[in-house]
TORKOL-4160 file (C-alpha; in steps of 0.2 Angstrom, whole numbers, padded with zeros to 4 digits, m for minus):
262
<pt num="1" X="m0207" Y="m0079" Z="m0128"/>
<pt num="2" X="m0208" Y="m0091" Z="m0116"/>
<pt num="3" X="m0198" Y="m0108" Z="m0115"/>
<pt num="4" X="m0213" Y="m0123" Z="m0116"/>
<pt num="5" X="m0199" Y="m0137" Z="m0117"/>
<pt num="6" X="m0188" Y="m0129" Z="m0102"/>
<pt num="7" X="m0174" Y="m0132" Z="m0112"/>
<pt num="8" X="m0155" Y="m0128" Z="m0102"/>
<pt num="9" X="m0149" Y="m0106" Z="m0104"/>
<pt num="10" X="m0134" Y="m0106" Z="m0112"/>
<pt num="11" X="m0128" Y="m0096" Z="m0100"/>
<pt num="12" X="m0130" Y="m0102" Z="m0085"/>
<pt num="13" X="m0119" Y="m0092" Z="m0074"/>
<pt num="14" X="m0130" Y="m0077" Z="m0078"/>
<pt num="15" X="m0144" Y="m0086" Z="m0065"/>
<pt num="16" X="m0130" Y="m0085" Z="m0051"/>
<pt num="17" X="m0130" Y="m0063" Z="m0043"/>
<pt num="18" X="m0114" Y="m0068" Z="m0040"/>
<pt num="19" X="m0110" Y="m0068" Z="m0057"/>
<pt num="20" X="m0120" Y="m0057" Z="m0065"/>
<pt num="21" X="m0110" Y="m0042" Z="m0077"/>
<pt num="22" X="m0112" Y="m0026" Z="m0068"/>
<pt num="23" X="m0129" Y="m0019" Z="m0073"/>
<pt num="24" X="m0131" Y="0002" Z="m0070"/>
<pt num="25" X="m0152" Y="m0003" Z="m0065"/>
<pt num="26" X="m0147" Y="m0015" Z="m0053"/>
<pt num="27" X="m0142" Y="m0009" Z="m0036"/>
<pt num="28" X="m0128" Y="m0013" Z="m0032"/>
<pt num="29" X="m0132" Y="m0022" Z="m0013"/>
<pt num="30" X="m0138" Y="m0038" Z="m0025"/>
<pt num="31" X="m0119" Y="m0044" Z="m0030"/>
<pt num="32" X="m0109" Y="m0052" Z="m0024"/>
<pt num="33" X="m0094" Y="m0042" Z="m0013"/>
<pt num="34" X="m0077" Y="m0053" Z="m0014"/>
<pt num="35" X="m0068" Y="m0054" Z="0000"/>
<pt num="36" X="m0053" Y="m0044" Z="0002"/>
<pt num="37" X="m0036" Y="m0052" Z="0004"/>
<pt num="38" X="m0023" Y="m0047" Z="0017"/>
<pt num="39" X="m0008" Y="m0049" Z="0027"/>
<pt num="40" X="m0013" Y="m0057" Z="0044"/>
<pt num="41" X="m0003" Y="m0053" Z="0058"/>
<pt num="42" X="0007" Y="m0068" Z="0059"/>
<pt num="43" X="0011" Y="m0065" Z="0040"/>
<pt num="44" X="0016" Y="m0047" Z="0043"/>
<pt num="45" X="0026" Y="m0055" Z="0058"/>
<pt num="46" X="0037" Y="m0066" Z="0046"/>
<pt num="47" X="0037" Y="m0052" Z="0034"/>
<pt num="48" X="0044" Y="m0040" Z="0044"/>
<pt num="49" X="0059" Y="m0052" Z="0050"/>
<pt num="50" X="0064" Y="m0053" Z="0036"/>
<pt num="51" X="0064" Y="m0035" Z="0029"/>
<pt num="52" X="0072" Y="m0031" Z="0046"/>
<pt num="53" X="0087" Y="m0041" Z="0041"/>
<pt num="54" X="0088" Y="m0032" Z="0026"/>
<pt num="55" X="0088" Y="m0014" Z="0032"/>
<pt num="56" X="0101" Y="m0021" Z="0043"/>
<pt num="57" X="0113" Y="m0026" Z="0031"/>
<pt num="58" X="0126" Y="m0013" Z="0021"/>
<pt num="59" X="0119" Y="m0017" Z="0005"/>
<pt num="60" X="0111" Y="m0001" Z="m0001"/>
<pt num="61" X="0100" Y="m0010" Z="m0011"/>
<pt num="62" X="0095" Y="m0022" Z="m0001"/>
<pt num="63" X="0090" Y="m0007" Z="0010"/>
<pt num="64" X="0080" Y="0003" Z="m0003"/>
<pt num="65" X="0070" Y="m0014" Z="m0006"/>
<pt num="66" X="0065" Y="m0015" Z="0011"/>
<pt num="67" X="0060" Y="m0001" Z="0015"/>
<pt num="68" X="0051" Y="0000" Z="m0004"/>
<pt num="69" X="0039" Y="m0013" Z="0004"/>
<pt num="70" X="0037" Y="m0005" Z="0023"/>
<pt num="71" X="0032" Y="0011" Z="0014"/>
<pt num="72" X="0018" Y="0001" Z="0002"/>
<pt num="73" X="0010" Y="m0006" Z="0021"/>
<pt num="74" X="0012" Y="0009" Z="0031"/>
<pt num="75" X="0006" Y="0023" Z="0020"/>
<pt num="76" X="m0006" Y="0012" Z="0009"/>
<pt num="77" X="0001" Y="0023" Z="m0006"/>
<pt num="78" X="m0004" Y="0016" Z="m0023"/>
<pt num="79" X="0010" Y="0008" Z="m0035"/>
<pt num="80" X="0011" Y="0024" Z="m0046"/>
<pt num="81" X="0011" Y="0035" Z="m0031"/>
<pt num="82" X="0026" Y="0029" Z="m0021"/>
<pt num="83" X="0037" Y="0027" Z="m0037"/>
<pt num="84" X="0036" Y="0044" Z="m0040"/>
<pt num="85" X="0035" Y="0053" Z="m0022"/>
<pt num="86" X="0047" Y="0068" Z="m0022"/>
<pt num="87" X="0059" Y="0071" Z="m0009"/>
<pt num="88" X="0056" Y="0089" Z="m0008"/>
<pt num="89" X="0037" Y="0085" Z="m0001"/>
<pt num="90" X="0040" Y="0075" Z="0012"/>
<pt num="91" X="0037" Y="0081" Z="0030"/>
<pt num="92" X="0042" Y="0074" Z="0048"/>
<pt num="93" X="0023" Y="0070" Z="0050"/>
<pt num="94" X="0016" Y="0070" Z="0034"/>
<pt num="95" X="0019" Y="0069" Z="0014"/>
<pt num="96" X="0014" Y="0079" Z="m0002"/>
<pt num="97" X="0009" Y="0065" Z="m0015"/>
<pt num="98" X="0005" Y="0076" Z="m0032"/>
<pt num="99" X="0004" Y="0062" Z="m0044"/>
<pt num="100" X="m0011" Y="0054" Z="m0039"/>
<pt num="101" X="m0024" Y="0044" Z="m0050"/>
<pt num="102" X="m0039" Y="0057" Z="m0048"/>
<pt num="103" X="m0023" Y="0072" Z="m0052"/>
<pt num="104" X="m0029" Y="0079" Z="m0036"/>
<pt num="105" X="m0013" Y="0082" Z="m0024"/>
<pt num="106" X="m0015" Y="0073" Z="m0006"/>
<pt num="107" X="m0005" Y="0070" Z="0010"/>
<pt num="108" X="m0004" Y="0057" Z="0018"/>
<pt num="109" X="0004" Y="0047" Z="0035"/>
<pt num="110" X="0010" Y="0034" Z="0041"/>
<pt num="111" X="0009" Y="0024" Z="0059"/>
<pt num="112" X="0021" Y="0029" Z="0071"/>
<pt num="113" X="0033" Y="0014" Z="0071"/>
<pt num="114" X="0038" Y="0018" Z="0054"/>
<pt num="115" X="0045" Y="0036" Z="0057"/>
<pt num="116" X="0063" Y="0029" Z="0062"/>
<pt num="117" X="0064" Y="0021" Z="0046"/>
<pt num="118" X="0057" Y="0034" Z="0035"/>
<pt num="119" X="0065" Y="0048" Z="0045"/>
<pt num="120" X="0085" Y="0037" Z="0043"/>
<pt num="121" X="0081" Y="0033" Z="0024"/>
<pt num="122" X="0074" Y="0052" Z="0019"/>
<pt num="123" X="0092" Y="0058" Z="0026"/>
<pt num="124" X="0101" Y="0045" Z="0017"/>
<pt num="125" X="0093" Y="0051" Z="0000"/>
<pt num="126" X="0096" Y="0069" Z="0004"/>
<pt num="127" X="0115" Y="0066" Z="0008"/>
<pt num="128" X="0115" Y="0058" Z="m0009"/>
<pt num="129" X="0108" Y="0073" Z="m0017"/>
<pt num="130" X="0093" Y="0060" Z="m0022"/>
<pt num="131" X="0078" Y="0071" Z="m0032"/>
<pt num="132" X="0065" Y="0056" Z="m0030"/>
<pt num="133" X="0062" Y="0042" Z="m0016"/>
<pt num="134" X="0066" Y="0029" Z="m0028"/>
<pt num="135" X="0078" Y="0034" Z="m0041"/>
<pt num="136" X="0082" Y="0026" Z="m0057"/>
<pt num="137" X="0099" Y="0018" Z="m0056"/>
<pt num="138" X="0103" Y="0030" Z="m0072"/>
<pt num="139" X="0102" Y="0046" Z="m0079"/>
<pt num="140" X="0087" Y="0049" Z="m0089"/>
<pt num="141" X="0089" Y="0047" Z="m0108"/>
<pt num="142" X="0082" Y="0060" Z="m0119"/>
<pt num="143" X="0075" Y="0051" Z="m0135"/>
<pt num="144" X="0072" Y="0055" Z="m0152"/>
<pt num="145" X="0053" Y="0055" Z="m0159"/>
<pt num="146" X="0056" Y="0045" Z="m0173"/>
<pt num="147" X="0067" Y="0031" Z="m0166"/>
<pt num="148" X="0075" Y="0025" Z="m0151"/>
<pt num="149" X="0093" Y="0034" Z="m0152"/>
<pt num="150" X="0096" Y="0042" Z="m0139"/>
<pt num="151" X="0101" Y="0058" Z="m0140"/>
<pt num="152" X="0108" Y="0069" Z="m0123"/>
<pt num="153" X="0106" Y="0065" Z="m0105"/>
<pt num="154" X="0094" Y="0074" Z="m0091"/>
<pt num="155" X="0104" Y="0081" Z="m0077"/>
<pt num="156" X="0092" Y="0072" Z="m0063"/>
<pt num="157" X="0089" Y="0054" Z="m0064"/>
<pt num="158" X="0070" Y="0052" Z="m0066"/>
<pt num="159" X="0059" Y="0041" Z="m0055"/>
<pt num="160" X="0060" Y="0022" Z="m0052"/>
<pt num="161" X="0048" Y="0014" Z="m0067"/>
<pt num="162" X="0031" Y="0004" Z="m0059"/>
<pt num="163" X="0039" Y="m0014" Z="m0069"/>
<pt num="164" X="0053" Y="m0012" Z="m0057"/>
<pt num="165" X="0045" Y="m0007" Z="m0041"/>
<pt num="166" X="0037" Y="m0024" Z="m0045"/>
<pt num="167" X="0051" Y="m0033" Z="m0045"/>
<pt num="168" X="0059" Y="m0026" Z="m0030"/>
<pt num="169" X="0041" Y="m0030" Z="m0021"/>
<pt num="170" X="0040" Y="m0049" Z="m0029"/>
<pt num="171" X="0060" Y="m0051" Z="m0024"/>
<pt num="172" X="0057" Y="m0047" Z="m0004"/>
<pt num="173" X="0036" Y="m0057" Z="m0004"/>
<pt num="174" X="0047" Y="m0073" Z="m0010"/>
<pt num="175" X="0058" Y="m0073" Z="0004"/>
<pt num="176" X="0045" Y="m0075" Z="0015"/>
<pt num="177" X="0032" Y="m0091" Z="0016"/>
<pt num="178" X="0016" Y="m0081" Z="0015"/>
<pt num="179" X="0004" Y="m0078" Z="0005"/>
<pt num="180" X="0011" Y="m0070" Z="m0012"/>
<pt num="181" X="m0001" Y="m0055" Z="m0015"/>
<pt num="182" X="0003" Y="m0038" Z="m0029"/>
<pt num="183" X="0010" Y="m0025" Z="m0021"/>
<pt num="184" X="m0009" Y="m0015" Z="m0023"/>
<pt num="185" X="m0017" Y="m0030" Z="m0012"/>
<pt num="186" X="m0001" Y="m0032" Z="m0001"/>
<pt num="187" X="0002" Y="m0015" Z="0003"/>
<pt num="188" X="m0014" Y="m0005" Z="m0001"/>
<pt num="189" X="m0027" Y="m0019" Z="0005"/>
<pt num="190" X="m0017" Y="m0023" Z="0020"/>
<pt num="191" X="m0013" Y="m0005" Z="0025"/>
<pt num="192" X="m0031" Y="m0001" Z="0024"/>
<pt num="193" X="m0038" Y="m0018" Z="0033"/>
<pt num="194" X="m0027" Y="m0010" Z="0049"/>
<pt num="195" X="m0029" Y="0004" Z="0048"/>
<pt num="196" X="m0046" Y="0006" Z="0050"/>
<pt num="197" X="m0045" Y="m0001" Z="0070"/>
<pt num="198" X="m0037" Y="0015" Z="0074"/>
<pt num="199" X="m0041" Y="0029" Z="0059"/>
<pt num="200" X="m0058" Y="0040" Z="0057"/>
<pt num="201" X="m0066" Y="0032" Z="0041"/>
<pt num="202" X="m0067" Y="0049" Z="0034"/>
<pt num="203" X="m0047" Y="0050" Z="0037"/>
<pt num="204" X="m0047" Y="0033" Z="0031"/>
<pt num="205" X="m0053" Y="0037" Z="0016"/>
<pt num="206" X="m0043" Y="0053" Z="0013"/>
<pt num="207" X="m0029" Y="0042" Z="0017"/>
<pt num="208" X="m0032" Y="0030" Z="0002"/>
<pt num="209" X="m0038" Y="0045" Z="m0010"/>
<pt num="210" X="m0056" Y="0038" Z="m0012"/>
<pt num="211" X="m0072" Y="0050" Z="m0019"/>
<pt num="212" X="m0081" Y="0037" Z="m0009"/>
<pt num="213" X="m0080" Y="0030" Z="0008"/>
<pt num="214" X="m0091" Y="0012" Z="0001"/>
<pt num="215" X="m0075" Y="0011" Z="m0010"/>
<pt num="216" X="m0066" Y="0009" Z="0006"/>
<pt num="217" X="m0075" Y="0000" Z="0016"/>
<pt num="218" X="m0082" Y="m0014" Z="0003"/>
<pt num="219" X="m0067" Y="m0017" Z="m0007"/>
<pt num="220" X="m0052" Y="m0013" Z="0001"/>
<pt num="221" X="m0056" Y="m0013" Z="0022"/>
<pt num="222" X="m0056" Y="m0033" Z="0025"/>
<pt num="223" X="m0064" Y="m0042" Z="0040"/>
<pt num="224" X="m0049" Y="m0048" Z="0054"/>
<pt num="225" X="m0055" Y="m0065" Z="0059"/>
<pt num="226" X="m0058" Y="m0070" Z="0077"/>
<pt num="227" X="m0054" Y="m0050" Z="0080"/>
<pt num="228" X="m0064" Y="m0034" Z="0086"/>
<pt num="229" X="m0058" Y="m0021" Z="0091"/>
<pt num="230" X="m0049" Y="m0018" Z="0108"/>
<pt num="231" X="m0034" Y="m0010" Z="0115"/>
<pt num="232" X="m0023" Y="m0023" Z="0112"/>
<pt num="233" X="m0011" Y="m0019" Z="0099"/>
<pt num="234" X="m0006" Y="m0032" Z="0085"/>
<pt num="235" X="0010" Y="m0042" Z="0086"/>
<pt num="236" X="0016" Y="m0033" Z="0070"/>
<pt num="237" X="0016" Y="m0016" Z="0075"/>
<pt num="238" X="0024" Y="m0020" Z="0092"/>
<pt num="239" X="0037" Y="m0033" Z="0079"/>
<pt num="240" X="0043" Y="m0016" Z="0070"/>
<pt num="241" X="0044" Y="m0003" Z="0083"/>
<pt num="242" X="0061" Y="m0017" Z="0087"/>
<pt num="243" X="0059" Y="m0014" Z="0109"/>
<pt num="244" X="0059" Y="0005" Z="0106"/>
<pt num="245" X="0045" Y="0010" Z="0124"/>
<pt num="246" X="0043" Y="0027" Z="0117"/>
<pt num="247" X="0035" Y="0019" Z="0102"/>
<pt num="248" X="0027" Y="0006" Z="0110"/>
<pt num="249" X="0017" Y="0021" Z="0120"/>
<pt num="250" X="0015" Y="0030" Z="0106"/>
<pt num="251" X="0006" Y="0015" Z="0096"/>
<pt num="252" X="m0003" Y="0009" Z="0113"/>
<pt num="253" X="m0010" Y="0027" Z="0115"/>
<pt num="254" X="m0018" Y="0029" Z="0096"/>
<pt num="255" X="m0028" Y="0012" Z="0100"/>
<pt num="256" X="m0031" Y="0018" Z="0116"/>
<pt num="257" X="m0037" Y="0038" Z="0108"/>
<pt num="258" X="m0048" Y="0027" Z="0094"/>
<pt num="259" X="m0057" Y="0017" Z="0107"/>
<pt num="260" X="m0061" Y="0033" Z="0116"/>
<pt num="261" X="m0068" Y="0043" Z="0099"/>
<pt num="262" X="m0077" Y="0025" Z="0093"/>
């Protein structure tokens, strides 16, 4: 029935695409794509100043907190996935995730820079005869059904809990003046954003654990302002390899590999 008195929808966010609930007979080129939040380089810059100060310092815990966060942004790990990553999976060059959100078990990598810390912080676990990355603090507590009395004690301490991985990532983000982002838009968002200068899309996107490569690219790649793609490698990367030339060759030659296969 038609409106003769053109009287005001009262709804009239549903005229805006933008806004429009997700319809399965709409194609899905008609709505609107947010743009995706990142770290910029500077930002990643501060950050990284001061996570290095913390991996410097004796404070274990100050240690495991810093390199909590350089493991989110170099691997692009989801939240679920890095709390539970298994010391016995990991590799010098890649590792075994097997608690993944589709339950299919993937590796992934990271970029060069990152192995000294990864490599330093693995052997540190492992001397500590560690079973997970990120441990609890105490044993696991076996529980009743019917109540919370607790009952005995696991052997092993079980995996770090995603509430406090939150806390740890919200701790070292309000240190730094930048932009406060979630540790699945910080680290994920902001791996991927990167990333994809010098990774194959379709390794990008078995990287992330994505079906589709559209996931990747709409939602989680965003757009660098002012910046295509060259040789010249961001201030950050160069920031975290710490003066190391065999690094710095090692990140100049995987742009350099990229531009070659683009």
């Amino acid at each position: 029935m038609k409106n003769p008195l053109k009287l005001q929808s009262r709804a009239p966010h549903l005229s805006q695409p933008e806004l429009r609930p997700w319809n399965p007979r709409v194609p899905k080129q008609h709505y609107h794509v947010k743009a995706v939040d990142f770290w910029t380089d500077d930002e990643l810059c501060l950050l990284y100043t001061t996570i290095l100060e913390m991996w410097d310092s004796r404070d274990f815990k100050e240690r495991q907190k810093a390199f909590f966060v350089l493991f989110m942004i170099n691997t692009g790990a989801r939240l679920d996935e890095t709390v539970h990553v298994d010391l016995e999976l990991c590799g010098p060059d890649k590792i075994r995730l097997v608690r993944t959100k589709n339950g299919k078990a993937r590796d992934i990598e990271w970029f060069p820079e990152f192995y000294p810390f990864y490599s330093e912080y693995v052997n540190e676990m492992l001397n500590r005869e560690e079973y997970w990355m990120f441990p609890r603090r105490e044993l696991g507590k076996i529980r009743t059904s019917w109540g919370p009395r607790v009952v005995g004690f696991t052997r092993r301490k079980g995996p770090m809990c995603c509430k406090t991985a939150d806390t740890w990532w919200n701790d070292v983000i309000s240190r730094v003046e930048i932009k406060r982002l979630t540790s699945h838009v910080g680290g994920r968002k902001t791996f991927a954003t990167w990333a994809a200068e010098v990774m194959r899309p379709a390794d990008l996107q078995d990287q992330l654990g994505h079906a589709d490569y559209q996931v990747t690219d709409k939602i989680y790649r965003g757009s660098i302002p002012g910046r295509r793609f060259n040789k010249t490698v961001p201030n950050w990367r160069v920031f975290l390899c710490r003066g190391d030339e065999t690094l710095i060759r090692k990140v100049r030659s995987q742009y350099a590999q990229y531009a070659i296969l683009a």
